[in-house]
C-alpha positions in Angstrom: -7.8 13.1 21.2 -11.0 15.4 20.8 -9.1 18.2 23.3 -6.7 18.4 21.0 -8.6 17.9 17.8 -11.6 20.8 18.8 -8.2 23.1 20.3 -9.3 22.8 24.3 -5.6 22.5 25.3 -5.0 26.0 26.4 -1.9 27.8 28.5 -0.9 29.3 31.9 1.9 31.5 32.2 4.4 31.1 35.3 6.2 34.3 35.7 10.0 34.4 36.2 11.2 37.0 38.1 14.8 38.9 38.7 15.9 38.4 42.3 17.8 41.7 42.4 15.3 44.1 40.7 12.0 42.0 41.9 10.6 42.5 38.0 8.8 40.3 35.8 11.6 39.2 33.2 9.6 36.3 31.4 6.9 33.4 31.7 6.8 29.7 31.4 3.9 28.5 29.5 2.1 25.9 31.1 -0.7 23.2 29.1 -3.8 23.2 30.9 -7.2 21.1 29.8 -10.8 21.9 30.9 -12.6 18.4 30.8 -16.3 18.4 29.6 -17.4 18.6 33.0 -15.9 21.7 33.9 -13.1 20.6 35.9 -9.4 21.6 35.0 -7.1 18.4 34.7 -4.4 18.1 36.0 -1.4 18.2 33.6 0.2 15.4 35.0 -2.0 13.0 33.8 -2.9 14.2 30.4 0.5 14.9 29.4 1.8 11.2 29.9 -1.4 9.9 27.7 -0.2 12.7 24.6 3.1 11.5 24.6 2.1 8.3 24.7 -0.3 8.5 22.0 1.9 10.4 20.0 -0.9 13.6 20.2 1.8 15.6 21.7 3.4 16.7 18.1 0.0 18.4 17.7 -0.6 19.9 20.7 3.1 20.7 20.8 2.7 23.3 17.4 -0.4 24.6 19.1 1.3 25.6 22.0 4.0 27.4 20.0 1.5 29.1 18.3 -0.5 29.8 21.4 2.7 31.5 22.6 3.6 33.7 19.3 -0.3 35.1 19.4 0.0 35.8 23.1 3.4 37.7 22.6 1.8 39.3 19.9 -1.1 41.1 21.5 0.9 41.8 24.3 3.6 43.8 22.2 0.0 44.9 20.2 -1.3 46.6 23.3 1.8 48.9 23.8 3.2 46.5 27.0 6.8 45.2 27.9 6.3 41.4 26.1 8.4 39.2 28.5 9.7 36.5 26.7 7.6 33.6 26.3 9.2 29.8 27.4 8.0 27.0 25.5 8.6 23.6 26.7 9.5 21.2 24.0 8.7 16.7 24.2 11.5 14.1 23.6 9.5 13.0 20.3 9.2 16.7 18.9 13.0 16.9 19.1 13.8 13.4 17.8 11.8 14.5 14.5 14.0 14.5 11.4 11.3 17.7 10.7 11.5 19.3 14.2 12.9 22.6 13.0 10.5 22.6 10.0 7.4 21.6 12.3 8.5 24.7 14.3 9.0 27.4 11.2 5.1 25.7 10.1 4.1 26.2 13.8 5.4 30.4 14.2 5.1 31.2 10.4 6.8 34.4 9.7 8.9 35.4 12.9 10.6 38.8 13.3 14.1 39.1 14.8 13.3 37.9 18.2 12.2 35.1 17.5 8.4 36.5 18.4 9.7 36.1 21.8 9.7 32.5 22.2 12.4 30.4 24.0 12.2 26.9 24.4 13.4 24.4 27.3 14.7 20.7 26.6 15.6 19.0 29.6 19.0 17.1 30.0 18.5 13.6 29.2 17.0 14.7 25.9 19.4 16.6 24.7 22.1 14.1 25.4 20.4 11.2 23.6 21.8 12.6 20.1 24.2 15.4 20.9 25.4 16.3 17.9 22.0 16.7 15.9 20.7 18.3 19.0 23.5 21.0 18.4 22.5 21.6 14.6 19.0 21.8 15.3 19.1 24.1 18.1 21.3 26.3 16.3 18.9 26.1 13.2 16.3 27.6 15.8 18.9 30.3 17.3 18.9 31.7 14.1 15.6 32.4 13.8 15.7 34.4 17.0 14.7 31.5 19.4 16.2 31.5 22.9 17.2 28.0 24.1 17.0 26.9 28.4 18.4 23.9 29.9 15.7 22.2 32.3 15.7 20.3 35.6 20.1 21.0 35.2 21.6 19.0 38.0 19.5 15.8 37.4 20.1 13.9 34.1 23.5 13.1 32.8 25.2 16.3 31.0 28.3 15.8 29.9 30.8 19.3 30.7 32.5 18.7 27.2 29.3 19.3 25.5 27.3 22.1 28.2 30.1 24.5 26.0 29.1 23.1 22.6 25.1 23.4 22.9 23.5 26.6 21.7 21.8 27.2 25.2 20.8 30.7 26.7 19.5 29.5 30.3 20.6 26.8 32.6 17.4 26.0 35.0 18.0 24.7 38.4 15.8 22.0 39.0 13.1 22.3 42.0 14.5 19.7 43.9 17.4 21.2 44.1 15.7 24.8 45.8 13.1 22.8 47.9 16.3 21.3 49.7 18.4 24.2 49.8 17.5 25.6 53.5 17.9 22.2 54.8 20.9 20.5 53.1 23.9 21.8 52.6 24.7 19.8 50.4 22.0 21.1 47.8 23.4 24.8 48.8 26.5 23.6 47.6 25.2 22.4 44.1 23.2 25.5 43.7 26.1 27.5 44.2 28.2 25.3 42.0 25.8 25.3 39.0 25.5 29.3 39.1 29.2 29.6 39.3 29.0 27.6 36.3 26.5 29.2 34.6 28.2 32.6 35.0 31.6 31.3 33.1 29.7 30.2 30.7 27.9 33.7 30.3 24.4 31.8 30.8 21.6 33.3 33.0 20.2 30.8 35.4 16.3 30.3 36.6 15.4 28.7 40.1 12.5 26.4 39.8 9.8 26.2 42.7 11.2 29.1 44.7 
């Protein structure tokens, strides 16, 4: 509670990269915690306690504004702002206010959306997939990008992958880990970017 009360929470950024030109194309932002004593905590274990607590709405809108002042300065200081990812908590979503708690959280954004995306995994997207639809299509009007997280391991339905507002499908890592060993994982990598291409989305490889 006091990390996220006194702002410790602060972010990483992951960079994605384009296989065929080998250039930085965008980032993930990560949560991160220093405790008291120095030491950086591990996100897996403070994570579980925010959702749990319900301090994840909070330190969700700081991370979205973490991200919009990051993209800022970066554009600020004359560089190539890749695209910032954002990712977004089963009970930020399920808010009645979630596209209002993200307008309070960016403020004024230009046409890009200040250069945020933000990634929803499959099994929350599906839980109510028609207000997902109108709420991420609120947000794609604003400029926001929308990805598709961990794809391949919750329970997307085909009918509705064409429906949803989504910019990125994201391979999950389990999926990449296995691919030099199974073929069977080569064969659902191969799958989900033939996929992705008819469906004119752009597709990130986790934990390559």
């Amino acid at each position: 509670r006091k990390a996220v009360e006194q702002g410790e929470i602060f972010l990483h950024y992951q960079p994605k990269f384009d296989l065929a030109t080998r250039r930085l194309v965008g980032v993930e932002a990560l949560m991160r915690w220093r405790s008291p004593d120095g030491g950086l905590v591990s996100p897996a274990k403070f994570v579980p306690v925010l959702e749990q607590t319900g301090l994840i709405l909070e330190a969700g809108q700081q991370v979205l504004a973490a991200a919009k002042r990051t993209y800022r300065v970066w554009k600020t200081r004359g560089l190539n702002a890749p695209r910032i990812a954002v990712n977004v908590s089963a009970l930020q979503l399920r808010r009645k206010s979630f596209v209002a708690d993200v307008r309070a959280a960016l403020g004024d954004v230009e046409a890009d959306g200040e250069g945020v995306d933000l990634e929803l995994t499959e099994s929350l997207l599906m839980t109510d997939v028609d207000e997902s639809i109108r709420k991420l299509r609120e947000l794609r009007e604003m400029g926001l990008r929308m990805a598709l997280d961990d794809f391949g391991t919750g329970y997307s339905s085909l009918a509705y992958l064409s429906k949803l507002p989504l910019d990125t499908l994201k391979i999950d890592r389990s999926f990449v880990h296995g691919m030099t060993d199974k073929a069977d994982d080569t064969s659902i990598i191969s799958t989900i970017i033939s996929l992705a291409q008819s469906l004119r989305l752009k597709v990130v490889a986790e934990g390559v």
